[in-house]
C-alpha atoms as a printed R data frame, in Angstrom:
    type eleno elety resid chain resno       x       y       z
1   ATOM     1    CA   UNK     A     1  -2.999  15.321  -1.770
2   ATOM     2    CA   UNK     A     2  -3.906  14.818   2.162
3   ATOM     3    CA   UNK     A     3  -2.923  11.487   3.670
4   ATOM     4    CA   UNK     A     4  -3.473   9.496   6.781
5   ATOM     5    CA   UNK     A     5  -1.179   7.291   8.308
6   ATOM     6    CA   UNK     A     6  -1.690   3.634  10.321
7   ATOM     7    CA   UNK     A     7   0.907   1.474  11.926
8   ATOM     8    CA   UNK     A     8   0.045  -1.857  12.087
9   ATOM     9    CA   UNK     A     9   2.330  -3.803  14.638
10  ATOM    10    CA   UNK     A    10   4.768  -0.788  14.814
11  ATOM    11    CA   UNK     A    11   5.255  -0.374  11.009
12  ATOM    12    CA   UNK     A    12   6.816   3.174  11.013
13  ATOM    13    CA   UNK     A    13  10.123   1.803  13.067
14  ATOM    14    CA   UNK     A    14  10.631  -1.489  10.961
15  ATOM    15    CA   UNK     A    15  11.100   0.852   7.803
16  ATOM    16    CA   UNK     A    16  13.711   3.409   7.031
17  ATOM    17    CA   UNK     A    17  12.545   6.784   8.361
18  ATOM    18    CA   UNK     A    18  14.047   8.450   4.800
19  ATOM    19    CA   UNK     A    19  11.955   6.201   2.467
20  ATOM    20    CA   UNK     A    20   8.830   6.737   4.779
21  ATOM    21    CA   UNK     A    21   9.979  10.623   4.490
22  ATOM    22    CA   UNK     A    22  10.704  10.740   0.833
23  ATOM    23    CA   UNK     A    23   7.514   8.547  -0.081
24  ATOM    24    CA   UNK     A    24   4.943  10.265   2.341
25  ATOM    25    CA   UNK     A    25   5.977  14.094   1.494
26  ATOM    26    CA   UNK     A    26   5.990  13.441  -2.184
27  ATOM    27    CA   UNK     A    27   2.455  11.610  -1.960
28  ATOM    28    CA   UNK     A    28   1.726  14.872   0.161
29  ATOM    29    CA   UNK     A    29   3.017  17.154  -3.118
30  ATOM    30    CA   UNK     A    30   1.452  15.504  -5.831
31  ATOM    31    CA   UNK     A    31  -1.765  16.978  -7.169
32  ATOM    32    CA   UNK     A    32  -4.081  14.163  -7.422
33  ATOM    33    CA   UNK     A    33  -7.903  14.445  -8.376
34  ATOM    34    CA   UNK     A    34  -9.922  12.300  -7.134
35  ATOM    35    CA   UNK     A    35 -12.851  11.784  -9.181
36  ATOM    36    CA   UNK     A    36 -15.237   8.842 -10.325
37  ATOM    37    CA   UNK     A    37 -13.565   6.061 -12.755
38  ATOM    38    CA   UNK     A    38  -9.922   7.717 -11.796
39  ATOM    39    CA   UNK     A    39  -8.652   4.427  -9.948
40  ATOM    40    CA   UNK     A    40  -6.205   3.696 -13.241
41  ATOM    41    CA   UNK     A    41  -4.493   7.035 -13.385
42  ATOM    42    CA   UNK     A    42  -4.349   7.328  -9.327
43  ATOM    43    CA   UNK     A    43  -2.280   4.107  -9.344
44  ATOM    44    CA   UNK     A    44  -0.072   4.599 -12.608
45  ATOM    45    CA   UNK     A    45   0.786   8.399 -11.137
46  ATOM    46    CA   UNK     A    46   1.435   6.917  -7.365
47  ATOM    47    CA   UNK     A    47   3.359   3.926  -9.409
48  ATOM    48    CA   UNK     A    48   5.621   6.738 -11.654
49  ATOM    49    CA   UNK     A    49   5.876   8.874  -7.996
50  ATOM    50    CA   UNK     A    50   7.590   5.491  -6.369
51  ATOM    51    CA   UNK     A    51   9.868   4.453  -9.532
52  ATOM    52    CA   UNK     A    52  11.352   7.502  -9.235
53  ATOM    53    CA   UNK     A    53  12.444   6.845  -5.593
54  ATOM    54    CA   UNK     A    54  14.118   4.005  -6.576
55  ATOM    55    CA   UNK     A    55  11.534   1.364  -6.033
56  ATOM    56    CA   UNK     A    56  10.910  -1.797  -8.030
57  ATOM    57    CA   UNK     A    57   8.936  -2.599 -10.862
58  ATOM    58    CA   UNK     A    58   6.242  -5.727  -9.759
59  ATOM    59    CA   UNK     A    59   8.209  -8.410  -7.873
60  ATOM    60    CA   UNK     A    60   7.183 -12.246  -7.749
61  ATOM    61    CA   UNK     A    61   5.780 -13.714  -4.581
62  ATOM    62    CA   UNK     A    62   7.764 -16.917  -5.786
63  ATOM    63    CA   UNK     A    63   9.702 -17.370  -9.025
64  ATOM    64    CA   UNK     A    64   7.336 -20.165 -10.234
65  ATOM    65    CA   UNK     A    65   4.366 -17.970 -10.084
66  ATOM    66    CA   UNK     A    66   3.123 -14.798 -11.488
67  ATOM    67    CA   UNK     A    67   1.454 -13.417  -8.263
68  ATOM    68    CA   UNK     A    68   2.773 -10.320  -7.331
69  ATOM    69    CA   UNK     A    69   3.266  -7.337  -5.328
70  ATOM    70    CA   UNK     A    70   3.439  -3.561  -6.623
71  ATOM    71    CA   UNK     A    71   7.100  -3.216  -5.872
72  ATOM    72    CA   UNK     A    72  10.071  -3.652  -3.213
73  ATOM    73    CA   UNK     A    73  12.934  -1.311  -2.298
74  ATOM    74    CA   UNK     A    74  15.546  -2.567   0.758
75  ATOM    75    CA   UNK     A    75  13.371  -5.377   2.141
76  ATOM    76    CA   UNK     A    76  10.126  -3.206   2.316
77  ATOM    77    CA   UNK     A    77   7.505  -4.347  -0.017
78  ATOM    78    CA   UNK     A    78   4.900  -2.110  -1.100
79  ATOM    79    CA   UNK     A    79   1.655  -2.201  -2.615
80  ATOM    80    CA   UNK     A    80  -1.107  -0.089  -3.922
81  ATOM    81    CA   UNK     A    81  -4.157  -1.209  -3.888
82  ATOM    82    CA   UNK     A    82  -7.372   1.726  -5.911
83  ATOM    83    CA   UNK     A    83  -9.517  -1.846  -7.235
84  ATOM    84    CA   UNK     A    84 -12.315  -3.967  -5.596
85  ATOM    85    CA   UNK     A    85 -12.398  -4.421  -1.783
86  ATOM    86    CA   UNK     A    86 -11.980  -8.168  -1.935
87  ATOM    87    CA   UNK     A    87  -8.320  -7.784  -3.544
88  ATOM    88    CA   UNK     A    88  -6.829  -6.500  -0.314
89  ATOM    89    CA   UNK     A    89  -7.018  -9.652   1.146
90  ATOM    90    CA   UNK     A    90  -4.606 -11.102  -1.556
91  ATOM    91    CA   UNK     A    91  -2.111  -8.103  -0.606
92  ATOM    92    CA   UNK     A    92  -2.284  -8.952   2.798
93  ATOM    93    CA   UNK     A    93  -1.141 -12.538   2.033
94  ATOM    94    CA   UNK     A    94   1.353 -11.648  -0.511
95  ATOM    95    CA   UNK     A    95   3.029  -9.091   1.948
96  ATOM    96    CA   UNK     A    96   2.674 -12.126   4.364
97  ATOM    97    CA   UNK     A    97   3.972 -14.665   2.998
98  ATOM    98    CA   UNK     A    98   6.894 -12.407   1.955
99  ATOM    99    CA   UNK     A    99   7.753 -11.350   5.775
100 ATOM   100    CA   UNK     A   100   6.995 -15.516   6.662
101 ATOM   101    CA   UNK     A   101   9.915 -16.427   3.954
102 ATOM   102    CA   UNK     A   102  12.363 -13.467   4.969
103 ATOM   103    CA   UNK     A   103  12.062 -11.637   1.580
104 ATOM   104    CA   UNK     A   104  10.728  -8.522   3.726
105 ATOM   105    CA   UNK     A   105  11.507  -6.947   6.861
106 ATOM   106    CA   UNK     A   106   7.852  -4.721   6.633
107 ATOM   107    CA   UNK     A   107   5.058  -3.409   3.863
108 ATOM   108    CA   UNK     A   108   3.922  -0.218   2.937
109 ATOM   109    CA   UNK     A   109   0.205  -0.252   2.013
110 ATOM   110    CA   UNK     A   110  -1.466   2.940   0.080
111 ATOM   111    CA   UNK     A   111  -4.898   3.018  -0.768
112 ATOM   112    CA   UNK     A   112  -7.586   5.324  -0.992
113 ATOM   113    CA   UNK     A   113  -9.563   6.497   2.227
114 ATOM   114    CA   UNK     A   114 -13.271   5.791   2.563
115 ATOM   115    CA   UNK     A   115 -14.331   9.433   1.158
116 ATOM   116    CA   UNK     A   116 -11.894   9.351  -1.779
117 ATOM   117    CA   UNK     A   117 -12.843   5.364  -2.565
118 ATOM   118    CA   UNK     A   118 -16.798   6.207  -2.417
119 ATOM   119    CA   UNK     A   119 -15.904   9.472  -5.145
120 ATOM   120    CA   UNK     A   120 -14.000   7.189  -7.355
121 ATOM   121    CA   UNK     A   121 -16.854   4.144  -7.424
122 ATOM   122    CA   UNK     A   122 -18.726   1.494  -6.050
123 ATOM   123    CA   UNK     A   123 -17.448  -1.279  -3.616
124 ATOM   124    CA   UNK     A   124 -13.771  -0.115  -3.381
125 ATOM   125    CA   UNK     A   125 -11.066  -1.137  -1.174
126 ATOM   126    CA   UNK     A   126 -10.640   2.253   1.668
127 ATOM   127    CA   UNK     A   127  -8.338   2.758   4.290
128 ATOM   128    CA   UNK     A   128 -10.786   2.803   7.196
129 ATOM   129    CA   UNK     A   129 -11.979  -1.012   6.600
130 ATOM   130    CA   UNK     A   130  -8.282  -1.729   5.368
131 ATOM   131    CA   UNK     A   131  -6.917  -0.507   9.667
132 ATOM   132    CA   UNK     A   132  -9.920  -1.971  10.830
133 ATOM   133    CA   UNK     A   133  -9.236  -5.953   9.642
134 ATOM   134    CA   UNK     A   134  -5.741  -5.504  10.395
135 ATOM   135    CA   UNK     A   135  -6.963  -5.157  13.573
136 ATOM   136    CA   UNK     A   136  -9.027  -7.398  14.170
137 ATOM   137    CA   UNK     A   137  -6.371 -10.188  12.128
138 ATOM   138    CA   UNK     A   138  -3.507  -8.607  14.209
139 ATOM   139    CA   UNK     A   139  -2.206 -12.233  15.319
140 ATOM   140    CA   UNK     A   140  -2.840 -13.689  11.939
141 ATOM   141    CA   UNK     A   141  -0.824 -10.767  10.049
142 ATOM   142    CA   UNK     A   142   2.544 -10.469  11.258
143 ATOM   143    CA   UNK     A   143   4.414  -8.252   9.143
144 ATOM   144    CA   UNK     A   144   4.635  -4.794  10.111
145 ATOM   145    CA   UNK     A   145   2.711  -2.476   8.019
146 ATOM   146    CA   UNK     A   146   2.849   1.158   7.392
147 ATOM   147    CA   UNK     A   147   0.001   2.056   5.660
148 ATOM   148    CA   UNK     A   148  -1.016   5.208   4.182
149 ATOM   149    CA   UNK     A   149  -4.859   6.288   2.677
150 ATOM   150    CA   UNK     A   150  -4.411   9.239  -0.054
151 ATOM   151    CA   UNK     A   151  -7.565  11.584  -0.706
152 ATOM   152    CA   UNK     A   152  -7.459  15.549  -2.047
């Protein structure tokens, strides 16, 4: 699979250059087709790619809720994100609120780019819009962000 790379408030230093490494040649090595409906499998086979790193299972936002985040690994949280465009605002706050109470030093962020998200449906969250709100929220969202869009 081809990726892209952003770093959102210098991402890339604030995380370990091994996991960045590890996780961005093996998403670069896995055969992934992208194809219409395939949202499900994309995230369970980027989910399996990341437990075997070492990552996380989900992990709490707060102990006396059940939001979550896709998974953590040395104070880097992580999330993938293949659903609806209006979920990545929740991410954003989750990984947020994480950096705000210390839990986090930075986030890793992998979605789908704008070609691969229009092949696998309607209305889906993409990289391009993903960089380009970060952007433009850059003094509202703090935590450094690596993120990565994944297409074939």
């Amino acid at each position: 699979m081809n990726i892209i790379t952003y770093n959102h408030l210098l991402g890339s230093r604030a995380i370990n250059q091994n996991i960045l490494q590890q996780l961005t040649t093996s998403l670069e090595e896995t055969p992934i087709q992208i194809a219409k409906g395939c949202a499900s499998n994309l995230r369970k086979t980027i989910g399996r790619l990341i437990q075997l790193q070492g990552w996380s299972g989900k992990v709490k936002i707060d102990r006396s809720k059940e939001i979550t985040i896709t998974s953590m690994k040395n104070n880097i949280g992580l999330c993938i994100q293949t659903g609806n465009v209006g979920r990545f605002y929740a991410d954003i706050l989750k990984l947020q609120s994480l950096y705000l109470n210390e839990k986090i030093e930075a986030g890793i962020y992998i979605l789908p780019t704008k070609y691969s998200a229009n092949i696998m449906g309607d209305n889906l969250v993409n990289f391009e819009r993903f960089v380009e709100e970060l952007d433009l929220y850059k003094k509202i969202i703090t935590v450094p962000l690596f993120v990565i869009g994944i297409e074939n």
